[in-house]
SEMI-334989 format. One record per residue: residue number from 1; x negated, y, z negated of N, C-alpha, C in turn. Coordinates in steps of 0.1 Angstrom, whole numbers, always signed. Example, Ala and Ser with C-alpha at 12.3 -4.5 7.8 and 13.67 -1.06 7.14 Angstrom:
<recs>
    i    n.X    n.Y    n.Z   ca.X   ca.Y   ca.Z    c.X    c.Y    c.Z
    1   -132    -57    -78   -123    -45    -78   -132    -33    -78
    2   -128    -22    -71   -137    -11    -71   -129     +0    -79
</recs>
This chain:
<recs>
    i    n.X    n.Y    n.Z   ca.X   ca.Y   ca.Z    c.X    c.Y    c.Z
    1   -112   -508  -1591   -122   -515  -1599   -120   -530  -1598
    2   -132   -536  -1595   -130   -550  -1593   -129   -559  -1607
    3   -119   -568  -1609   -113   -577  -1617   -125   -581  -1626
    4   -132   -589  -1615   -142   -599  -1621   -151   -592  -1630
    5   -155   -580  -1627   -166   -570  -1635   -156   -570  -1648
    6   -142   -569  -1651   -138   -565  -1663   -135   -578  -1671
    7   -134   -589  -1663   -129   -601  -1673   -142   -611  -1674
    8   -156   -607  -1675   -168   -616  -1680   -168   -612  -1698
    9   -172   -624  -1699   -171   -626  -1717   -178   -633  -1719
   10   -192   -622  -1718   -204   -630  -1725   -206   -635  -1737
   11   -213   -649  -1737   -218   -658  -1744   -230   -661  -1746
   12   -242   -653  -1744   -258   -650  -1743   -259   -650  -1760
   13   -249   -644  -1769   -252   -645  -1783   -253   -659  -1795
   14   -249   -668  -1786   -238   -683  -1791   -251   -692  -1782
   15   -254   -691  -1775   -267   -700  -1768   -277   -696  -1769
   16   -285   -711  -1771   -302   -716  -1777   -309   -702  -1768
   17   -317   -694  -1777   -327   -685  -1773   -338   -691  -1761
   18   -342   -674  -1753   -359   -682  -1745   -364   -687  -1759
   19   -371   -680  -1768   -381   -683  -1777   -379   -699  -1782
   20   -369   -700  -1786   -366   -715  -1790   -367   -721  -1780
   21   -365   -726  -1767   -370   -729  -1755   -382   -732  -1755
   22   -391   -721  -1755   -408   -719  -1753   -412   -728  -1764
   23   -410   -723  -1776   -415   -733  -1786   -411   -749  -1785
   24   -398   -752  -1778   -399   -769  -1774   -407   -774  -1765
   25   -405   -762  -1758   -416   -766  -1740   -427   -766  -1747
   26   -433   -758  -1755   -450   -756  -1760   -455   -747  -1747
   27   -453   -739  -1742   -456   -729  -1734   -447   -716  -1735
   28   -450   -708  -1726   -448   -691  -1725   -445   -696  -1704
   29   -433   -691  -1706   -424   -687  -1690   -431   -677  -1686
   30   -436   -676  -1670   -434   -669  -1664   -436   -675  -1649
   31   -431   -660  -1643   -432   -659  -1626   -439   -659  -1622
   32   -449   -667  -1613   -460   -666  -1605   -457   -664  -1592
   33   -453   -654  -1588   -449   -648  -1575   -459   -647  -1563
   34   -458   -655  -1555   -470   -656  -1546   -466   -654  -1531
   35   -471   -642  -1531   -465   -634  -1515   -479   -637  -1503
   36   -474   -636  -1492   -485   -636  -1484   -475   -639  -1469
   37   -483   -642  -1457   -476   -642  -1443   -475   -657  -1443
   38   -463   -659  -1435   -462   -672  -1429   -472   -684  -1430
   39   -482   -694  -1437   -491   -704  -1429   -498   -700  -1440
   40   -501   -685  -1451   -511   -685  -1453   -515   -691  -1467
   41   -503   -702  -1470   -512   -712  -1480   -504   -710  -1493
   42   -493   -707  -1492   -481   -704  -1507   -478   -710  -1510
   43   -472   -718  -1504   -470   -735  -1508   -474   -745  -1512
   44   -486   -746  -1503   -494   -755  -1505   -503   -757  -1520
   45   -507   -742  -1521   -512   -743  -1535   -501   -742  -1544
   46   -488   -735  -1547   -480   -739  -1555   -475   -753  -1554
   47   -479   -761  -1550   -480   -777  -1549   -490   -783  -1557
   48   -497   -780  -1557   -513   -779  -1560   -513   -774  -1576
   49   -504   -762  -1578   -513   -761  -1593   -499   -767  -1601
   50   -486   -770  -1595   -480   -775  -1600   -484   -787  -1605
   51   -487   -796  -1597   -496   -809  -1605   -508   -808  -1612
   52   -512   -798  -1612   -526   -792  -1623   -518   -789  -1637
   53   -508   -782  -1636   -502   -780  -1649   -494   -791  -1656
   54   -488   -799  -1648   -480   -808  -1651   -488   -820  -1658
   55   -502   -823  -1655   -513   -832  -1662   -518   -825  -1674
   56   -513   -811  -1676   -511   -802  -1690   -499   -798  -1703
   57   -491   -809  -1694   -482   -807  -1702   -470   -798  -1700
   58   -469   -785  -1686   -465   -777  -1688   -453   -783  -1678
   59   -437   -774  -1681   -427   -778  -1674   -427   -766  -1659
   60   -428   -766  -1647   -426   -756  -1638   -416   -758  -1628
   61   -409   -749  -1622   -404   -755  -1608   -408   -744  -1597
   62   -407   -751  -1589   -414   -744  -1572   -402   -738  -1564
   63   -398   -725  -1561   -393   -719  -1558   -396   -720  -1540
   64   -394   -717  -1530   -396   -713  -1517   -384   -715  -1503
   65   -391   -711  -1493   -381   -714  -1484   -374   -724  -1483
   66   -380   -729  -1483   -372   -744  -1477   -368   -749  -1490
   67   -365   -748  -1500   -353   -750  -1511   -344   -741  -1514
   68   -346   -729  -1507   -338   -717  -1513   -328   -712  -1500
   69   -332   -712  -1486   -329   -706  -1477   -316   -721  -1473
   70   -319   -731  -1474   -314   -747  -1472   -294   -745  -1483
   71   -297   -734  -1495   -290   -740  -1502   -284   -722  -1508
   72   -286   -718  -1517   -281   -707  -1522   -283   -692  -1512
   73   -294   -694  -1505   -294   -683  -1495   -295   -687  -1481
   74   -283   -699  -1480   -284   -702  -1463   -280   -690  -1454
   75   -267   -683  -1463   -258   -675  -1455   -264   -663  -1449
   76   -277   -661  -1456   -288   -649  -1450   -293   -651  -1437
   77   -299   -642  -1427   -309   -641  -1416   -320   -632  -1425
   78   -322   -631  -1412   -342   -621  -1415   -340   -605  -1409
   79   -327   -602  -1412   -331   -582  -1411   -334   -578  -1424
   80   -335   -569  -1423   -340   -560  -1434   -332   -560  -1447
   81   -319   -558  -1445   -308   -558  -1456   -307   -573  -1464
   82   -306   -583  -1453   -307   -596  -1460   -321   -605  -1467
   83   -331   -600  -1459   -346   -599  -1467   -343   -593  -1483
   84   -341   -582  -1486   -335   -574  -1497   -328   -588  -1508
   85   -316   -590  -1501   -304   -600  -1508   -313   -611  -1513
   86   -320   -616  -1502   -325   -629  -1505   -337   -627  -1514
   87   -346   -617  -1515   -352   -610  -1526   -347   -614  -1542
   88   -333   -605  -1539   -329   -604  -1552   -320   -616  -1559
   89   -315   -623  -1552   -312   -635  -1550   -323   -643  -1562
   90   -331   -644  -1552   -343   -658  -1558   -350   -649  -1570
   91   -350   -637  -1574   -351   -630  -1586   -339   -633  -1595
   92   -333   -635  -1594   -320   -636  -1604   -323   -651  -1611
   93   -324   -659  -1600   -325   -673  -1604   -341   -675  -1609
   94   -350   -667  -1608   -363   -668  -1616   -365   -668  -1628
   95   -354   -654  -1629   -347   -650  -1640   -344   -656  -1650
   96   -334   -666  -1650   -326   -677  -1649   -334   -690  -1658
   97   -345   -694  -1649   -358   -701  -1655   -360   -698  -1663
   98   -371   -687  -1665   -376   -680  -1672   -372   -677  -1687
   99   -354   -676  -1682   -349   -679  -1698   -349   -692  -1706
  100   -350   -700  -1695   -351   -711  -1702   -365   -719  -1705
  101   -374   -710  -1705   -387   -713  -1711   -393   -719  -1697
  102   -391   -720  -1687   -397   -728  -1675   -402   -722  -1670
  103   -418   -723  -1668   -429   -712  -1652   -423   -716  -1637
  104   -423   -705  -1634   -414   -708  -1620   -426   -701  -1611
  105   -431   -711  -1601   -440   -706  -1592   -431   -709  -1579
  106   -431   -695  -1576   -424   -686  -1564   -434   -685  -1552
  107   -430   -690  -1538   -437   -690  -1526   -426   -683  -1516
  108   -428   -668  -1515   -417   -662  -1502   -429   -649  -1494
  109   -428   -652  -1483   -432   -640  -1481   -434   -625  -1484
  110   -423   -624  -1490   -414   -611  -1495   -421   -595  -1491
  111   -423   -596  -1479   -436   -583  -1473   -433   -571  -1476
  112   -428   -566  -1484   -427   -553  -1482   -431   -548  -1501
  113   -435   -540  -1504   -442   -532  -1517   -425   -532  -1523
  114   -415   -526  -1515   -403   -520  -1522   -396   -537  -1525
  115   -397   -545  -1515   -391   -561  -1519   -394   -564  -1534
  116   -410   -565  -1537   -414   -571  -1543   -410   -564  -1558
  117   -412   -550  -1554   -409   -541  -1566   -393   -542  -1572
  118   -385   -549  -1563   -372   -553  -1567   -369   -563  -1575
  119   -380   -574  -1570   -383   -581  -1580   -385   -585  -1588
  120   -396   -576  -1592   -404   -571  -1608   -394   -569  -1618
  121   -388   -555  -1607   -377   -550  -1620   -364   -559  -1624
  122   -361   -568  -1615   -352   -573  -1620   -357   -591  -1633
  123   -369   -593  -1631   -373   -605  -1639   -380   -597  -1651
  124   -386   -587  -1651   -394   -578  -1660   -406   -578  -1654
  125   -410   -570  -1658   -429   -565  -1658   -434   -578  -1663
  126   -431   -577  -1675   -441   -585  -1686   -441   -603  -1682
  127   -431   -604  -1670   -434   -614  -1668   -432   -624  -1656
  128   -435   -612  -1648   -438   -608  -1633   -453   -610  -1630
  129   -461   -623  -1620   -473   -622  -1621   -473   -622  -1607
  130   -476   -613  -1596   -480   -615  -1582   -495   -612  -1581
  131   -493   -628  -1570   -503   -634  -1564   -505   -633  -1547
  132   -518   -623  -1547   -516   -624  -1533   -527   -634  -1525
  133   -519   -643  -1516   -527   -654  -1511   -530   -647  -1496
  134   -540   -644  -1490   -543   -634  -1483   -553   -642  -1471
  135   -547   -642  -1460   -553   -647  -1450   -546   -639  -1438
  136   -555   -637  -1429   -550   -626  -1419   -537   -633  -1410
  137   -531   -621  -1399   -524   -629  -1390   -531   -637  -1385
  138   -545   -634  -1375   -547   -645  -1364   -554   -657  -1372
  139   -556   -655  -1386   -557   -672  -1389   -547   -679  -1392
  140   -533   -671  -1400   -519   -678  -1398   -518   -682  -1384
  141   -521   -677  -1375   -514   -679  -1365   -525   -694  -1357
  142   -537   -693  -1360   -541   -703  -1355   -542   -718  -1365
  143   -533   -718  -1380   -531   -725  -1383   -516   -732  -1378
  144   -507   -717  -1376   -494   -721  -1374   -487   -739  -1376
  145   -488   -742  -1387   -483   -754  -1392   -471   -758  -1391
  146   -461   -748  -1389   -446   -747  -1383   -441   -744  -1370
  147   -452   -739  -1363   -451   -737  -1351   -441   -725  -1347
  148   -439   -718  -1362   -435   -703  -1359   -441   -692  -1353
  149   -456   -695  -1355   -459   -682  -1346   -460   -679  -1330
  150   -458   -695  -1325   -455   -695  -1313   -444   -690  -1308
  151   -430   -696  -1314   -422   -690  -1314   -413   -676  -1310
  152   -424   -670  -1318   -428   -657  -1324   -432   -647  -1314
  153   -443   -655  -1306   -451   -649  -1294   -439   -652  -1286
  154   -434   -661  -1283   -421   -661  -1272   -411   -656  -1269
  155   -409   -649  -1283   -399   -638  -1283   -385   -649  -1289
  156   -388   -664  -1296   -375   -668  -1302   -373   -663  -1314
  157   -380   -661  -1319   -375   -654  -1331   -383   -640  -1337
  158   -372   -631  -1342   -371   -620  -1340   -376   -613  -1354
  159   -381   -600  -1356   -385   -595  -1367   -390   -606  -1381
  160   -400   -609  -1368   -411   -621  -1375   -422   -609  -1381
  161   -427   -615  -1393   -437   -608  -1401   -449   -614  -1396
  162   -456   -594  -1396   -468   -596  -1389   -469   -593  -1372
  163   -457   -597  -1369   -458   -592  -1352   -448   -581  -1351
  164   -437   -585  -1354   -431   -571  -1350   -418   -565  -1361
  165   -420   -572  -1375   -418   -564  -1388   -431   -567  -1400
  166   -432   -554  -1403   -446   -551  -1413   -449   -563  -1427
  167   -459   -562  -1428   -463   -571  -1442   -472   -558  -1448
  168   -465   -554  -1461   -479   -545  -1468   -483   -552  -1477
  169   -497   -556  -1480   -502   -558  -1493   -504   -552  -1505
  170   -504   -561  -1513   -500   -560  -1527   -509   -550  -1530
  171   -509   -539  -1539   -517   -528  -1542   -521   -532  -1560
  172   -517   -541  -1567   -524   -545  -1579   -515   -556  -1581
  173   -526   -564  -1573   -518   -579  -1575   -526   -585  -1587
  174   -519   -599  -1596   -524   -600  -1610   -538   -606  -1604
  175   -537   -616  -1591   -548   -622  -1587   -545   -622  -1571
  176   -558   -623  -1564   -560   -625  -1548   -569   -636  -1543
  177   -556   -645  -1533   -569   -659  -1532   -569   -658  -1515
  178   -583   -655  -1511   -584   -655  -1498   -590   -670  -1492
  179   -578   -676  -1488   -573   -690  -1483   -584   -691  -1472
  180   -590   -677  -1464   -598   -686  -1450   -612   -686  -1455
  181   -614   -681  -1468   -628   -681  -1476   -627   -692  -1485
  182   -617   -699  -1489   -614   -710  -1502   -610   -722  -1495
  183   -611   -734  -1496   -603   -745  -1498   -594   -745  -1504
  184   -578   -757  -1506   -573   -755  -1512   -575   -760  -1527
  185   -582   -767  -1529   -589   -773  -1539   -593   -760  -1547
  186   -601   -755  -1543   -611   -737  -1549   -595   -731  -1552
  187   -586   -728  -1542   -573   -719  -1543   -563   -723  -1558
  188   -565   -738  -1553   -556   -742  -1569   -567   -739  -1587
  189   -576   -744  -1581   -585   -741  -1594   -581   -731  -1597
  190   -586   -718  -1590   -586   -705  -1595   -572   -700  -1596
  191   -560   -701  -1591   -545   -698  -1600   -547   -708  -1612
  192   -552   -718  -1611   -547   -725  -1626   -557   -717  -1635
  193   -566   -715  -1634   -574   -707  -1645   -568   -695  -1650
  194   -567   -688  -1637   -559   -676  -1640   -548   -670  -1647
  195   -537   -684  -1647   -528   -682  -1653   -529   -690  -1669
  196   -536   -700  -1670   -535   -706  -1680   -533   -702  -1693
  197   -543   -693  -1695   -541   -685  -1708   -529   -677  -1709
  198   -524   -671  -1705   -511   -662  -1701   -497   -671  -1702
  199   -501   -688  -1702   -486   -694  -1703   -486   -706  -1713
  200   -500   -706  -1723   -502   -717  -1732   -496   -706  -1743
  201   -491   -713  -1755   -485   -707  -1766   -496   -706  -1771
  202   -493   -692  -1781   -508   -691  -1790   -507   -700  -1802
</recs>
């Protein structure tokens, strides 16, 4: 039996509640979980409605690769098992926010129904919102803004999503923004709408 599992001595009873949190923030926490392929626009609009909310008053932080992969999940690659980790990983620390009264808009790929569902369960339902930003491969790929899908085609990198490990879409996502029918202007409006009501205190 491992040590560490017997000698934690929680203190969750003795520290400031979410609720008391929420009520200083003047908002309601949650995950805006925004899954989609490579290029197709997760970031950009979680850029986008972060400064929409933040001219509202609301506190958020932006969750994604290149802050996550850079620092708490460098030690990961991209198989299957470590996709999983790094899942549950950046769920924990959503988590984390969330207790502390902070909207955390989340940009990962996370392609798979069972990823996302690991997710969910570990932040809660109730405060779990996925967003599917939905633009096909060959318009990721003819945006390719990182120059991964070329890559990709060349065979440098391996169990890339979309070419040769699967992306399934979201089957009741809370909202769907189709990036090659929207601007990103149109893309942020409509998550900020969407969520608004759902994260102002009543």
């Amino acid at each position: 039996m491992s040590t560490i599992a017997t000698n934690i001595h929680p203190v969750f009873d003795r520290i400031i509640g979410r609720e008391e949190k929420e009520l200083f923030l003047k908002q309601r926490a949650r995950v805006i979980w925004m899954t989609g392929l490579s290029g197709s626009g997760k970031t950009t609009i979680a850029i986008g409605v972060e400064k929409e909310l933040q001219k509202r008053g609301f506190l958020t932080q932006i969750l994604d690769g290149d802050n996550i992969r850079t620092g708490i999940n460098k030690n990961l690659g991209f198989s299957e098992e470590d996709r999983f980790e790094n899942i549950r990983r950046i769920a924990e620390v959503s988590k984390l926010f969330v207790n502390c009264g902070i909207i955390t808009i989340n940009c990962f790929v996370s392609p798979t129904l069972a990823i996302r569902e690991q997710a969910k369960e570990i932040i809660g339902d109730a405060d779990f919102r996925e967003i599917y930003v939905n633009a096909s491969y060959q318009e990721c790929e003819k945006r390719d803004v990182k120059g991964l899908y070329k890559k990709a085609r060349n065979g440098e990198i391996k169990n890339f999503t979309g070419l040769d490990a699967p992306f399934e879409a979201p089957k009741n996502a809370f909202l769907e923004i189709k990036t090659a029918d929207m601007s990103i202007e149109e893309s942020v409006d409509c998550l900020v709408k969407a969520i608004l009501s759902d994260i102002k205190q009543a």
